[in-house]
C-alpha positions in Angstrom: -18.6 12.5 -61.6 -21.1 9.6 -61.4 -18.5 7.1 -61.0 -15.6 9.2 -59.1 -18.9 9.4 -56.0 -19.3 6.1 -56.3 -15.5 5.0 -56.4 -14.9 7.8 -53.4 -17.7 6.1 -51.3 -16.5 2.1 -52.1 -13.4 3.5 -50.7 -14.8 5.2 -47.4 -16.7 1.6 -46.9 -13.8 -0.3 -47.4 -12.1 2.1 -44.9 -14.6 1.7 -42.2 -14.4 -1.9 -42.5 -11.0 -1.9 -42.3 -11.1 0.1 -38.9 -13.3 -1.4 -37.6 -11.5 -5.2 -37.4 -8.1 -3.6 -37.1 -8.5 -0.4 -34.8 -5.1 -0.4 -33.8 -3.9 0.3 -37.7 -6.3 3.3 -37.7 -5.9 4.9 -34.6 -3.4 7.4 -34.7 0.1 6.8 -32.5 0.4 8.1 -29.1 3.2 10.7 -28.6 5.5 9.0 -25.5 3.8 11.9 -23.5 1.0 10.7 -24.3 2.4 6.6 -23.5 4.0 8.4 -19.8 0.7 9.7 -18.5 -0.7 6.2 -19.3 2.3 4.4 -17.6 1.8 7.3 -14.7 -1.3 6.8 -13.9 -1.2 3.1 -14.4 1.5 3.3 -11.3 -0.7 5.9 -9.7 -3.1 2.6 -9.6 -0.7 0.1 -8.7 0.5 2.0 -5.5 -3.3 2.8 -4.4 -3.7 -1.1 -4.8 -0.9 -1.8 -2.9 -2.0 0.4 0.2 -5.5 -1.6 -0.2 -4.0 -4.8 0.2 -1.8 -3.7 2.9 -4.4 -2.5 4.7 -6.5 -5.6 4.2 -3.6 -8.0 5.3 -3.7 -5.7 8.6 -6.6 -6.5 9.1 -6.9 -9.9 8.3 -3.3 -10.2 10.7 -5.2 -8.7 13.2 -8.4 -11.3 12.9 -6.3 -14.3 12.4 -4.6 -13.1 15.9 -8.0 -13.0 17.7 -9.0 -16.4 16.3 -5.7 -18.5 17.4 -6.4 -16.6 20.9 -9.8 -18.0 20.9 -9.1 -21.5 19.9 -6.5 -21.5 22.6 -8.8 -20.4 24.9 -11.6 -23.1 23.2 -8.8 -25.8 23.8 -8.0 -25.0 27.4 -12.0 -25.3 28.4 -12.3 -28.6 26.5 -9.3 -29.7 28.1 -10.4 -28.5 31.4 -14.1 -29.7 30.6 -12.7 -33.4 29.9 -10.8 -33.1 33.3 -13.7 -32.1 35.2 -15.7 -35.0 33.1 -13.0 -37.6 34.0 -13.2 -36.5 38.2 -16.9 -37.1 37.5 -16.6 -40.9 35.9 -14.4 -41.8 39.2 -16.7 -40.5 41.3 -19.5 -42.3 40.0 -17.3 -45.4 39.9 -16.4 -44.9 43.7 -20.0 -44.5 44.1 -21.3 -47.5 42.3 -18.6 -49.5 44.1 -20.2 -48.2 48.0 -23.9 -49.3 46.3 -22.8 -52.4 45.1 -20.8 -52.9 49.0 -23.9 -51.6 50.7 -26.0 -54.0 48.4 -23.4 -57.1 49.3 -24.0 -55.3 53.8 -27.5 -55.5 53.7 -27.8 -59.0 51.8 -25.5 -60.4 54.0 -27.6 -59.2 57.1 -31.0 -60.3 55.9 -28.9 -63.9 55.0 -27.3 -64.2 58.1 -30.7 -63.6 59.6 -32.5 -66.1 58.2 -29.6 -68.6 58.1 -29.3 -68.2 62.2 -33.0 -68.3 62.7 -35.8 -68.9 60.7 -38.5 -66.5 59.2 -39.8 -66.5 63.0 -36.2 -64.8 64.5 -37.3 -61.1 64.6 -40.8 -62.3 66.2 -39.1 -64.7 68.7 -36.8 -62.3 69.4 -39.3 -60.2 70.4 -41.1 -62.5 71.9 -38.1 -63.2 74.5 -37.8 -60.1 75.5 -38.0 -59.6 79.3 -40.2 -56.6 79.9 -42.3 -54.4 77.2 -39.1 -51.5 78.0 -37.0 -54.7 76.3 -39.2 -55.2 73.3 -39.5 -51.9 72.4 -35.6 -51.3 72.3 -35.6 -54.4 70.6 -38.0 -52.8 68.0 -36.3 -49.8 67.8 -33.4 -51.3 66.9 -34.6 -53.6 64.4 -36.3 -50.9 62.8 -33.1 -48.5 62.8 -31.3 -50.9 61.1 -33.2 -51.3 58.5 -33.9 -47.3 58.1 -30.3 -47.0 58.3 -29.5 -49.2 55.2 -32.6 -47.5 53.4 -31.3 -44.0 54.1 -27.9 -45.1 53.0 -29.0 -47.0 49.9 -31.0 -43.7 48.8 -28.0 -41.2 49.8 -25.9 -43.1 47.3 -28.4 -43.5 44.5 -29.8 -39.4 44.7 -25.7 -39.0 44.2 -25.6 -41.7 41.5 -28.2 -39.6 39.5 -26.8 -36.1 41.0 -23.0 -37.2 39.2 -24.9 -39.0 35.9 -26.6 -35.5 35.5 -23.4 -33.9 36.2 -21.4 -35.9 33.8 -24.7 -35.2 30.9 -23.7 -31.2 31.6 -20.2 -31.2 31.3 -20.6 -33.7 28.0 -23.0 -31.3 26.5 -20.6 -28.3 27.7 -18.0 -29.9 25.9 -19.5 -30.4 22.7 -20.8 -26.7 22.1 -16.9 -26.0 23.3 -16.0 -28.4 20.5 -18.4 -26.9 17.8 -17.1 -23.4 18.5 -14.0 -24.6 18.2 -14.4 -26.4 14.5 -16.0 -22.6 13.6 -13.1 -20.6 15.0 -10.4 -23.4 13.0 -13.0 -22.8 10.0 -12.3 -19.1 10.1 -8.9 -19.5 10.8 -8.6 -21.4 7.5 -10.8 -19.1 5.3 -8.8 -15.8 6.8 -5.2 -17.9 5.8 -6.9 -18.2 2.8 -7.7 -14.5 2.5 -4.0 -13.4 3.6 -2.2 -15.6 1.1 -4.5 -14.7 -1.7 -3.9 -10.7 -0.8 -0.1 -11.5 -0.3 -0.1 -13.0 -3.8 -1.6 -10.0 -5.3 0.3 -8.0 -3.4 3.0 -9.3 -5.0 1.7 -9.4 -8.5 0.9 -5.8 -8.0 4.6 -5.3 -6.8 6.2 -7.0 -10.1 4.0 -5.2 -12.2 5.0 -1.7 -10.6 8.3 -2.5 -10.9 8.1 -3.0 -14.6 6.3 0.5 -15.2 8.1 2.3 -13.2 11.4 1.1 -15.5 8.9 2.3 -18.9 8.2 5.7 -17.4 11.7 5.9 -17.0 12.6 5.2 -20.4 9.9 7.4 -21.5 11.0 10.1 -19.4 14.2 9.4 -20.7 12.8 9.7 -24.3 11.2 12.9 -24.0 14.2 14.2 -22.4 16.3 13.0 -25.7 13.1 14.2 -28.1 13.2 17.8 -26.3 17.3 18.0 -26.2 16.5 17.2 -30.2 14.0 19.9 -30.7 16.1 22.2 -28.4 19.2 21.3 -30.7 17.2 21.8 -33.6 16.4 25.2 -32.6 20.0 25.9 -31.6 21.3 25.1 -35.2 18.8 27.3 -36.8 19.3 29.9 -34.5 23.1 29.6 -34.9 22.7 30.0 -38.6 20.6 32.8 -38.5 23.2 34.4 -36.3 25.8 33.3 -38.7 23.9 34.4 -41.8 23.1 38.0 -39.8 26.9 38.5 -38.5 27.9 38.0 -42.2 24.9 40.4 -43.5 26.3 42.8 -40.9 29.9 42.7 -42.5 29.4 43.1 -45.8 27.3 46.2 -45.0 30.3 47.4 -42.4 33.1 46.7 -45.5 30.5 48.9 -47.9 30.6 51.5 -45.4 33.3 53.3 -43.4 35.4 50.7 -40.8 34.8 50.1 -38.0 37.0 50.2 -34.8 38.0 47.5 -32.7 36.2 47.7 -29.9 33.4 47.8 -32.5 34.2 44.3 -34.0 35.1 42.8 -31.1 31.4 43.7 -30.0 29.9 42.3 -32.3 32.2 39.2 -32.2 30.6 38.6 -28.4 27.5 39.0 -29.3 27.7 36.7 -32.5 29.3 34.1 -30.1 27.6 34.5 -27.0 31.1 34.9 -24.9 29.7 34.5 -21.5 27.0 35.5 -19.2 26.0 39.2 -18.4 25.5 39.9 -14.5 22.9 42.5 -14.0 19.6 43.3 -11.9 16.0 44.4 -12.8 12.5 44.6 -11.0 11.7 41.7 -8.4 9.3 40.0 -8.9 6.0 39.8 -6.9 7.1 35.5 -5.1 4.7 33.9 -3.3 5.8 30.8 -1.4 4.4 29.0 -4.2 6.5 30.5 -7.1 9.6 29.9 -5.1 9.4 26.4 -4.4 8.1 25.9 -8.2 11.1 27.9 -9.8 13.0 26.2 -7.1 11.7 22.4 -8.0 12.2 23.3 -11.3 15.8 24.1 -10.7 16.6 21.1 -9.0 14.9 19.1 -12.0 17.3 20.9 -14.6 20.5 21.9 -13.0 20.3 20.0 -9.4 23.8 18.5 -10.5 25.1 21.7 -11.2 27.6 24.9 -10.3 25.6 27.3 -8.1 26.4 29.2 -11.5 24.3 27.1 -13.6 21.9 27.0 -11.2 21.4 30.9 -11.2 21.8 30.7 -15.3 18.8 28.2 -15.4 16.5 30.4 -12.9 17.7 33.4 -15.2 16.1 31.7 -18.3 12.9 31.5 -16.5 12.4 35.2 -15.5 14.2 36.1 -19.1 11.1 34.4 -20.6 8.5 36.0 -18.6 10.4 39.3 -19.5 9.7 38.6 -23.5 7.1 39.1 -25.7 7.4 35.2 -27.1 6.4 33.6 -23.9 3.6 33.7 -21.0 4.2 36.6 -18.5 3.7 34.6 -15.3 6.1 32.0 -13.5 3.7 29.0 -13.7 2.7 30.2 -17.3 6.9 29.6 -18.4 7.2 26.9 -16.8 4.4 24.6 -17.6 3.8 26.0 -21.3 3.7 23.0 -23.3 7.3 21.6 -24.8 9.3 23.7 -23.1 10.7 21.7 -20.2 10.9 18.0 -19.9 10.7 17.4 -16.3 7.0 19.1 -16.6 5.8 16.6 -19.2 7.5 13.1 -17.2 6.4 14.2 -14.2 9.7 14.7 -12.3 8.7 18.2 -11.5 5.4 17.1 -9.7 7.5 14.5 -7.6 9.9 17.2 -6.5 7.6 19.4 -5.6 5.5 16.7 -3.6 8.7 15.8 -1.8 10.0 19.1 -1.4 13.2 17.7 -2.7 15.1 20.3 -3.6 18.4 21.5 -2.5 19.1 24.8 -0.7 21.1 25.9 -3.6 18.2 25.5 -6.1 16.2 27.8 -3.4 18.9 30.2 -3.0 19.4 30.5 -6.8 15.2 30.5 -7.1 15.2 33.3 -5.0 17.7 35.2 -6.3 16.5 35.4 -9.3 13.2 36.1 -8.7 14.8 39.3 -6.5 15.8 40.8 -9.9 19.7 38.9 -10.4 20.2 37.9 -13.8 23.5 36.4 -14.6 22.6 35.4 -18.8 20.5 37.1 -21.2 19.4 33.7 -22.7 15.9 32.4 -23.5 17.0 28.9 -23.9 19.9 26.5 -22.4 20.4 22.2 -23.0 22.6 19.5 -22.3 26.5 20.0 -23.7 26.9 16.6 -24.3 27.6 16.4 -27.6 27.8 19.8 -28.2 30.2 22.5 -28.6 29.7 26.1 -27.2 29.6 28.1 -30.8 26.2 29.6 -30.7 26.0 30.0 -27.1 27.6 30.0 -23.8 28.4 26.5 -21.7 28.2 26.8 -18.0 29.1 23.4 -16.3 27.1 20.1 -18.4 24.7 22.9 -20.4 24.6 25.4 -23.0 23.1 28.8 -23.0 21.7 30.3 -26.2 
């Protein structure tokens, strides 16, 4: 015993270890249900994502289109700055060319004076004056002329410094113009930036849905063919059960006294499952719920079909609830577990999102839920394949 503990333990170790660098050999295998949900809610993820980045590129659409405004707007007042700069240079020009002409005025006076006289003119032209009225007019004169070229001479320069100062504001104007408009083009860059990075994943998230979205497919598609298989399965047994009962049931009616006819042919139909059986029962207490449910789930199953099959797949449904073998309540039939395929790939929840159904599936929904049963059948699958020997076909399915 000694030595079987202490091989059973070495074993356990070695198992752990084993595990523990290769998890995935341990771990047991998801079921393709399992694999769908994953895939689901994996494109559940995806389609958030893309509504995130949709929303952001709004938004970053929206900002991009206030920035170009602005560094239109930034470009017409530089532009219209430089303008009002370039009126200012003339002007200052213009000015400096009426100081340098008033300059050239008064120098030529003051030469010409001097030139046509001596230092002495002013005083002997005073001094030659004929009465005092004459010498003060003289004066006056003198001393007008020169107040005139003074006052002229300041006029120009106060509007030299007014236009210099001028020229300083509009300068300075335009260069916080131009920084605002490096920021606003620096923004402009960095929100390109950000819409081509979210188109990107945008588009990454796109490629990526695309390629779940073809899985869960062929998952759905598998656990539609692995519950047609179990369904099958079930069918076979059940058909030789029937087979091995109907001969039980003759070889007691040869023991015993014949039977008639109508008799055999009896039990003929009911070995065979000839057709459907029209009948009513008990409504059943709907809400608005239950009929769009039975109704989804109609459209899932028979949405292709005859308004027949329709009404045999919503008589399955309420035969269930009416046995023993299954829940008792509409939503209890149809989402029991691994009973019907569009519950486990998620094709029922679509529908029923969606409201996708047709007006036939509704009418048959309701109908049957009124009390109209048209089959007496618990169970019902594709007839591809398949021939109608234990059960009854109604368009592309069996009922059994």
């Amino acid at each position: 015993m000694i030595v079987n503990k202490r091989l059973l333990t070495t074993a356990l170790v070695g198992m752990m270890v084993f595990c523990a660098f290769f998890p995935s050999t341990c771990a047991p295998a998801k079921s393709t249900k399992q694999k769908l949900n994953e895939t689901n809610e994996r494109i559940k993820e995806l389609k958030d994502r893309q509504k995130e980045l949709s929303s952001q590129m709004d938004g970053y659409e929206d900002d991009l289109e206030g920035v170009s405004a602005q560094i239109a707007n930034l470009d017409e007042q530089i532009t219209d700055t430089e303008e009002g700069i370039s009126l200012v240079e003339d002007d200052i020009k213009t000015l400096k060319k009426d100081i340098k002409d008033q300059k050239t005025l008064m120098s030529d006076r003051i030469k010409y004076t001097y030139e046509n006289g001596s230092s002495s003119s002013y005083l002997a032209s005073l001094l030659e004056s004929d009465s005092i009225s004459d010498l003060l007019n003289r004066t006056q004169y003198i001393m007008s002329v020169r107040k005139y070229d003074q006052k002229i001479m300041d006029e120009y320069v106060s509007s030299c410094r007014e236009l210099s100062s001028r020229k300083k504001e509009l300068q300075s104007q335009k260069d916080d113009l131009s920084s605002l408009l490096s920021e606003s083009e620096e923004k402009k860059q960095t929100l390109s930036s950000l819409l081509e990075n979210a188109q990107n994943d945008l588009e990454e998230a796109g490629d990526e849905l695309s390629v779940k979205m073809k899985r869960a497919q062929k998952l759905q598609d598998k656990i539609e063919e692995e519950t047609l298989a179990a369904a099958q399965a079930k069918a076979r047994a059940l058909a030789e059960a029937r087979a091995r009962k109907a001969q039980e049931d003759s070889a007691v009616a040869n023991a015993g006294s014949s039977s008639s006819w109508e008799d055999q042919q009896a039990r003929e139909d009911t070995q065979q499952g000839t057709g459907p059986v029209s009948s009513t029962t008990d409504a059943y207490d709907a809400t608005d719920s239950d009929i769009e449910l039975l109704s989804a789930l109609i459209e899932c199953e028979a949405g292709g079909e005859i308004y027949e099959g329709q009404l045999a797949v919503g008589s399955v449904v309420m035969n269930r609830i009416d046995s023993s073998e299954f829940p008792n309540t509409l939503e209890g039939v149809i989402y029991q577990s691994g009973q019907f395929s569009p519950v486990a790939s998620g094709k029922l929840a679509l529908v029923l999102s969606n409201k996708s159904w047709s007006s036939s599936c509704e009418k048959a929904a309701k109908e049957v839920l009124g009390g109209t049963r048209t089959v007496e059948y618990l169970y019902f699958h594709s007839a591809k394949g398949w021939t109608s020997d234990y059960g009854y076909q109604i368009g592309n399915q069996i009922f059994y």
